[in-house]
N, C-alpha and C positions, 0 to 999 in steps of 0.2 A: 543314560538312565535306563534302569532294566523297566521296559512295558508289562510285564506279565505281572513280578511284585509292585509297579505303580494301581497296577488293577484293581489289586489285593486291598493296597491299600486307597482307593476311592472305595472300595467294596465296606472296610470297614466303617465307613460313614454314615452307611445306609438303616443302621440298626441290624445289620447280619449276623447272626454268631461270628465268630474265629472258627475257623476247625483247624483242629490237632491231628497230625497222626506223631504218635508216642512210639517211639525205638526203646527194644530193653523194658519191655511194660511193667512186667513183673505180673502180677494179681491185679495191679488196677489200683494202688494206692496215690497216685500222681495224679491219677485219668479221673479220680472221684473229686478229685480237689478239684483240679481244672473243671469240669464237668458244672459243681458245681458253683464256679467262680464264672459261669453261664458262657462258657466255651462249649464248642460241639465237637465229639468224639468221631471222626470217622476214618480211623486207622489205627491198628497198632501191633507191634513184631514182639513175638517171646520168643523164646524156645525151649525153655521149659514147659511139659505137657500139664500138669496141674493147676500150673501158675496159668495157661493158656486157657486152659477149662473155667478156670475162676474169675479170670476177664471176660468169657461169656457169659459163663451164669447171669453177672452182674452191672452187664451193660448189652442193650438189643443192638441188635447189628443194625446200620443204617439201612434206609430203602435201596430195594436193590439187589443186596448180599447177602447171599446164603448162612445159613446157621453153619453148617460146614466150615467154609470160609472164613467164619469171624473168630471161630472158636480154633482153628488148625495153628500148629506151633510152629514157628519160625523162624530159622535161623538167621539174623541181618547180615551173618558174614554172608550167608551164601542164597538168599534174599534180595536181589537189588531191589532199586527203586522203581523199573518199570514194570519188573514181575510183580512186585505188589501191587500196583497199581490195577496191572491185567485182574490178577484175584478177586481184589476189591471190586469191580467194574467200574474202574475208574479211566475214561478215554486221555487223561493229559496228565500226568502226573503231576508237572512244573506248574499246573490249574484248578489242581482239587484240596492242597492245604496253604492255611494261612501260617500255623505252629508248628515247629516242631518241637518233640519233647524228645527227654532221653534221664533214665536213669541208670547209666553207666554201667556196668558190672564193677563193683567196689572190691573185689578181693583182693586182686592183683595190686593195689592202691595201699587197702588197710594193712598198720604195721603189723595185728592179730594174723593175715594171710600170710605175709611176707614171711612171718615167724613157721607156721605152718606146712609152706613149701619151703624152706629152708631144714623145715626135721624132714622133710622126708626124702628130698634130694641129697642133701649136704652139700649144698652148695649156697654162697652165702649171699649169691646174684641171681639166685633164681630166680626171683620175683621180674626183674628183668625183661626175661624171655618168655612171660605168660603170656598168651594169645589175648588175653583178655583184655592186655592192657593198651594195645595196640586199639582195641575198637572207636576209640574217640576218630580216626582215620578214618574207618569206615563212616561214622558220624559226618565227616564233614565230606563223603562221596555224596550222601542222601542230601546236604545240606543246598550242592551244586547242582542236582535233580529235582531238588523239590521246590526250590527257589520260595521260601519262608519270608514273610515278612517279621519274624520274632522265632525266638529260640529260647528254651528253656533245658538246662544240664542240670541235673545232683548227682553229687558222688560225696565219699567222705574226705573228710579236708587232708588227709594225705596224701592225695592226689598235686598238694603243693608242693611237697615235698617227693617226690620218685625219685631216691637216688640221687639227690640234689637237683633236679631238675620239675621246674613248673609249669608243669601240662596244661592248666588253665591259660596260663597265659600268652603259650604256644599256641593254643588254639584261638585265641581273639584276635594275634598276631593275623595268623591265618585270615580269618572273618571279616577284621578288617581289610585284606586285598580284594578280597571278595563283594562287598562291599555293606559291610555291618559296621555297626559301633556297640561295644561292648564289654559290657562289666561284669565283675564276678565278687562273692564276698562270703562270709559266715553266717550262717542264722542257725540257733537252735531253737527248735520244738517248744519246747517249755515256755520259752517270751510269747510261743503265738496257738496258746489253750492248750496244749499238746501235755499230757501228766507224765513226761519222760525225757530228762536230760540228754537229748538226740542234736550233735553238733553237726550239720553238712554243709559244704560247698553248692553253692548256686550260683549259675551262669546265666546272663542274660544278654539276648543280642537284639538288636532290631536294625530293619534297613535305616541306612542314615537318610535317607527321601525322608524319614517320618522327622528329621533335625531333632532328635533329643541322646541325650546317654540315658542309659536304662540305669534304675536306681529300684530300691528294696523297700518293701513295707517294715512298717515302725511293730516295734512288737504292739501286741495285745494284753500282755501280763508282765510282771514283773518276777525275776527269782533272780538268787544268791546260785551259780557256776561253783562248785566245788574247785577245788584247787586242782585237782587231776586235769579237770578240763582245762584251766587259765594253763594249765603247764603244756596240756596238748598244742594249743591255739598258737603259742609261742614258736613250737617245732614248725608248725604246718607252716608258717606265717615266717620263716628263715628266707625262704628264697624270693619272699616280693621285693621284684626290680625296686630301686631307690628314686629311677626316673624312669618314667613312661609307663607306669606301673597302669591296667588296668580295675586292678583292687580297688575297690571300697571300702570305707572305713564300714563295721558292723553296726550294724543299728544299735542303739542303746535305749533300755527303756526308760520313759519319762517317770516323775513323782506323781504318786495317785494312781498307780493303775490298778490291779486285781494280782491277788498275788497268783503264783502259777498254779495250777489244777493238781491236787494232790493224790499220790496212790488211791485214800480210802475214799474221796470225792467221784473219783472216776472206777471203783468196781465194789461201793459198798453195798450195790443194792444185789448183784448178782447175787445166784442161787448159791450158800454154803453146798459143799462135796465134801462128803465124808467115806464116799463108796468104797475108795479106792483102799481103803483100811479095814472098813466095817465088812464089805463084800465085794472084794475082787475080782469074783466071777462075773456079777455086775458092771463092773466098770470094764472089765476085758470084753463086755461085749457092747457097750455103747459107744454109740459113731460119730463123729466130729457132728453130723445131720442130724443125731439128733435132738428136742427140742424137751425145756427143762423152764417154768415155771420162774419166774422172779423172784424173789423172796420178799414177805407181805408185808404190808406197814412198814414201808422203808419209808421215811423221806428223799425225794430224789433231788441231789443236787442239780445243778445248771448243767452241769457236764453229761452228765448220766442220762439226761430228760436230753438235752442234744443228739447222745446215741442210739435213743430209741426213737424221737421223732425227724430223724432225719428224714428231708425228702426224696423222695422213689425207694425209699430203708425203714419204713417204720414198721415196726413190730407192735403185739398185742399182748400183752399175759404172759409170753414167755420168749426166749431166746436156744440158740443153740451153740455148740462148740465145748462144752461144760467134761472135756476128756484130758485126765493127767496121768502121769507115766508111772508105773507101777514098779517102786523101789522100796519094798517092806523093809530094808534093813535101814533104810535114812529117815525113816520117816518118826521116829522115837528123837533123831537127833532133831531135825525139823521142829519137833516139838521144844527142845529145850533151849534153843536158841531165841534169842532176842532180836527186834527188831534193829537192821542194820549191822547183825553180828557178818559178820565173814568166812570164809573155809578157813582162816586157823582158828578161828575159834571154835568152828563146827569139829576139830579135829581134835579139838584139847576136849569138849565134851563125850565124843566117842570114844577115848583114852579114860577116858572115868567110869561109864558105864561099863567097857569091858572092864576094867578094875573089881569096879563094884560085882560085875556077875563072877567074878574068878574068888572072889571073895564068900562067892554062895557057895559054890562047889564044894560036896563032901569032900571032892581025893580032885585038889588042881593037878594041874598037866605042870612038867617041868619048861618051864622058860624055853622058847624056841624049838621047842619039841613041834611035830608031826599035829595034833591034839589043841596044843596051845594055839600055834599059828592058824588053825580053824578056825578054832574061839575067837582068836584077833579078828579075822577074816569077817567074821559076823557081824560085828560091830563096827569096826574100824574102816574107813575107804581110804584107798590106797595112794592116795595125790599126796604128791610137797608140797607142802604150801610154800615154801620158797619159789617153788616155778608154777603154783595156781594160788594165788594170792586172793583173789576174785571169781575164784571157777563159784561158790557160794556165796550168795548173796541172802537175806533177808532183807524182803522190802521193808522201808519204813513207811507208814502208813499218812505220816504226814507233810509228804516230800514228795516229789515227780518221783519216778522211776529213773533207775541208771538206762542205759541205751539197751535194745533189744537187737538180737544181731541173729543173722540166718544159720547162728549154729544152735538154738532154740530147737529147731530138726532133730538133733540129737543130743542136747544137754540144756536144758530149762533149769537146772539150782543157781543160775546166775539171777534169777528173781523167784525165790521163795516166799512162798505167799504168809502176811504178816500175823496170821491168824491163827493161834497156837492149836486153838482144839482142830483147824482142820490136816493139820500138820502133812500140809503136802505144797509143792511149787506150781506155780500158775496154769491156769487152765487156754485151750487156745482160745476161748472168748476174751479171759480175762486180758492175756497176749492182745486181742484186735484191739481192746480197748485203751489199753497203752498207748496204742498207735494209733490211736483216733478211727479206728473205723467203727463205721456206724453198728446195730446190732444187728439189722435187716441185712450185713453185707455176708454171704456165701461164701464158703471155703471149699472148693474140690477134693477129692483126697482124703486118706487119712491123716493122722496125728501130727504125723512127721512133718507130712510136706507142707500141713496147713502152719506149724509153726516157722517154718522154712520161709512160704511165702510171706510171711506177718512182718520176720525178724528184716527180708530183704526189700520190705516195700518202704514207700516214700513215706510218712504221715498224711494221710489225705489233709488234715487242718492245715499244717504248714504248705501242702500246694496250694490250696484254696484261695491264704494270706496271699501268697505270689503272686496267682494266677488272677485274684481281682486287681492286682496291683497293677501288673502287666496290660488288662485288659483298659483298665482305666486311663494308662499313659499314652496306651496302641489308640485309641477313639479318641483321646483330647487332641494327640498329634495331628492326626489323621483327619479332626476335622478345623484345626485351624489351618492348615494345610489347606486343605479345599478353601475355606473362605481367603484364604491369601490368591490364591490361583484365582478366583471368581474377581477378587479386586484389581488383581493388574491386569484381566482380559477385559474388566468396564475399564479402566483407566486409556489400554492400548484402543 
């Protein structure tokens, strides 16, 4: 029996927090939920510099550690466990955390990346040989350093599927030698308050000293899975073993519950933006930082009053993040689309409007001419919609959001915002708030990266759901556990 995780786990009996350190932090969207699902935060690796900057902002460094230090980006490949440790001032590495966490790098995973480095290498195993994908490895070096009594993974459910092969369940294999027990399953966003069709893999391990299998919180809401998804779920879900399968079956919502949190529920009260049309000079100069007023006599739903009274996140009067991308030629089409319309539809509208204006013309340009293809050019964007079918989206106002993805950084029309006269795509607040972050929660950076960090973070609500789940299963085990040990030492 390992003495160090038996420690751990008498320790949790005491009423102590858990502390986490989280691998692959990202911004902090896992760390807020754990946080608070009243876990203690005292560690965690990025290495991206904004996304590292924004996990300070938005959590103090424990006693002890320098603002330097908490805030500095780090690489896990090339980060061991006991140099963290040294940074952190932490004397024992195998003695300073109860969790670990880890939000994976999902690229290498998702079939959107695999498609991606596939156009640009041409090769159709690329995905394969991404460095990235290998990190679950290094995951489980910190796992044999850090000696966890619990472990928490997300990635995207592709990760069942690599090339036929299931990484989830290689690694429990694994954990299990080690000596964990350990489950892994599906849960989307949307069942647990989350206003965004967000489908991910979660792992969960705990020492077998605590005798139980790690199992999943019940949603919170109830929604209707679009068929894209049931189709996804089907692919991901190809390769679970038929015996010895570590899988869960996915939680299902009960009858009665709240249905799931809708687009206009969760960003009706945010400040309408008109700038970006009206006066672009305006909007070219304001900053992710800065801070923009509510809009007055709203009614605030449950959702919205959650984002703003979040604890150690509450805001007063106003919010920030209120910064969208300046595309004067899309923004006429923005306008004519309807909620839930898509890029070919947004394509057949821009094919009219140029019509229409070649139709004003004193003297048109001949077809295909030098002049004509301008004119096109003005109006028309240049995608197939054969191979971007969903590059445009219009949110519909009374439905979650489709999923937010870290390519938001550079292309936001995959959720255009439902609001005709503001005829522009989501702003990065309205972004955080898809994803459940509170409005009190900081963004480093500008536009880009803030959308970057949004699109790659966990939901903080969906960690939360886990992370109370986890925490509840880890102190019930943990203290029948003791009262069994206290009975057979009166008995002997």
């Amino acid at each position: 029996m390992n003495g160090v995780r038996l420690g751990k786990i008498t320790r949790a009996t005491t009423g102590s927090r858990l502390r986490v350190l989280e691998l692959c932090s990202g911004c902090g969207g896992m760390s807020l939920g754990l946080q608070s699902a009243g876990l203690e935060l005292l560690g965690h690796v990025e290495q991206d510099e904004p996304a590292a900057a924004t996990y300070a902002l938005n959590f103090s460094a424990p006693p002890g550690i320098s603002a330097e230090s908490w805030r500095k980006a780090r690489d896990m490949e090339k980060c061991g466990p006991e140099e963290l440790a040294v940074e952190l001032g932490i004397s024992n590495v195998a003695e300073g955390f109860d969790v670990l966490a880890a939000g994976l790098p999902c690229q290498a995973f998702a079939r959107i990346g695999r498609s991606k480095l596939r156009s640009v290498t041409g090769d159709e195993d690329a995905y394969r040989n991404d460095p990235r994908a290998k990190l679950y490895r290094r995951f489980l070096e910190y796992v044999e350093a850090v000696q966890p009594i619990a472990m928490v993974i997300e990635n995207v459910p592709d990760i069942l599927n690599f090339g036929g092969h299931n990484i989830p369940e290689e690694i429990c294999e694994t954990l299990d030698v080690m000596g964990y027990t350990c489950s892994y399953t599906l849960l989307n966003a949307a069942f647990y308050g989350v206003p965004q069709m967000r489908e991910r893999l979660f792992l969960v391990a705990y020492d077998k000293a605590l005798g139980l299998t790690p199992t999943f919180p019940s949603p919170s809401h109830s929604a209707e899975l679009p068929s894209g998804y049931e189709a996804a779920r089907t692919v991901a879900l190809k390769y679970i073993p038929e015996i010895g399968a570590h899988f869960i079956p996915i939680p299902v919502a009960v009858d009665g519950l709240p249905s799931a949190v809708s687009v206009e529920a969760a960003l009706g009260d945010l400040p309408a933006i008109n700038e970006h049309w009206r006066d672009p000079v305006t909007m070219r100069r304001r900053k992710v930082q800065d801070q923009i007023d509510y809009r007055a006599n709203r009614d605030l739903s449950a959702y919205a009053e959650l984002m703003r009274k979040w604890e150690r996140f509450t805001t007063e009067g106003s919010t920030d993040g209120h910064v969208v991308r300046l595309t004067p030629r899309d923004f006429p089409i923005f306008r004519r689309m309807a909620a839930g319309d898509d890029y070919p539809r947004a394509l057949r509208i821009a094919e009219e409007m140029f019509t229409a204006a070649l139709e004003r013309m004193s003297q048109r340009p001949d077809p295909e001419s030098v002049s004509w293809l301008a004119a096109r050019k003005s109006f028309v964007p240049p995608y197939d919609p054969g191979k971007f079918p969903n590059k445009w989206w219009k949110l519909d106002p009374k439905a979650p959001s489709r999923t937010l993805t870290a390519h938001l950084g550079k292309d936001s029309y995959s959720h255009i915002h439902w609001d005709s006269d503001q005829q522009r795509m989501i702003s990065v607040r309205e972004a955080a708030r898809l994803q459940s972050f509170p409005d009190g929660f900081r963004f480093a950076g500008a536009m880009n990266a803030a959308f970057r960090q949004i699109g790659n973070a966990v939901p903080p609500l969906l960690a939360k759901a886990v992370g109370e789940h986890l925490r509840g299963e880890i102190v019930s085990a943990a203290t029948s556990r003791m009262k069994l040990d206290r009975a057979r030492r009166r008995a002997a």
